[in-house]
C-alpha angles and dihedrals in degrees: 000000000000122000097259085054092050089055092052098048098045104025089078091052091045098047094043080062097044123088110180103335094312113107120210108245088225091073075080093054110195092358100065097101092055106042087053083052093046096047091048095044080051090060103189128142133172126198134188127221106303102247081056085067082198116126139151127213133151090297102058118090088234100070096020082065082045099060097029085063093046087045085054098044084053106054085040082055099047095037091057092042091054087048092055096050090039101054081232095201120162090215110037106024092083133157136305107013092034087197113185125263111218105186085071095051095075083058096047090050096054087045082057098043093039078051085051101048088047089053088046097052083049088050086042092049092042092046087048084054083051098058093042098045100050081063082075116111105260125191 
């Protein structure tokens, strides 16, 4: 999925949660408590010039979907990455040894390094936005 996809498909969820620039913290479900916390833990904050009167900070929607994505990417990360060095298999990985089962470790690892190309064509689009986007007029 390219950027401009992500934001049609998302843009419409996101907005039915939003009043007046304010998102309900229930568009993150059970997650709620721990992207506020995420977001918070990240610090970061980014202002414009102040007649502008336009600033982010951890409770805007801007940077709490930020870090809800990277929070995302991360457990994804994490979860394919346990299933590699634990031989995760649903047949042979039984209680109570739990041994490994190899023979599933060389599919978790392409499942990790399909998750990771997909992550590297985002970085790639988004660098490419970058580019274009530093052509802009600035002050």
């Amino acid at each position: 999925m390219s950027i401009e996809q992500g934001l049609s498909r998302v843009a419409p969820i996101v907005d039915s949660f939003s009043v007046a620039g304010v998102l309900d913290p229930r568009i993150y479900g059970a997650f709620d408590v721990n992207v506020m916390e995420y977001a918070d833990q990240r610090g970061q904050n980014f202002a414009a010039p102040a007649p502008c009167r336009t600033q982010y900070d951890s409770h805007k929607p801007e940077l709490q979907m930020w870090f809800f994505g990277i929070m995302l990417c991360e457990y994804v990360a994490g979860l394919l990455a346990k299933k590699v060095e634990e031989g995760h298999c649903n047949e042979h990985r039984k209680e109570p040894d739990l041994k490994p089962c190899p023979k599933t470790r060389p599919a978790h690892l392409d499942m990790l390094k399909a998750f990771r190309a997909d992550l590297a064509t985002l970085v790639s689009e988004i660098d490419g936005k970058i580019s274009n986007l530093s052509r802009l007029p600035q002050p």
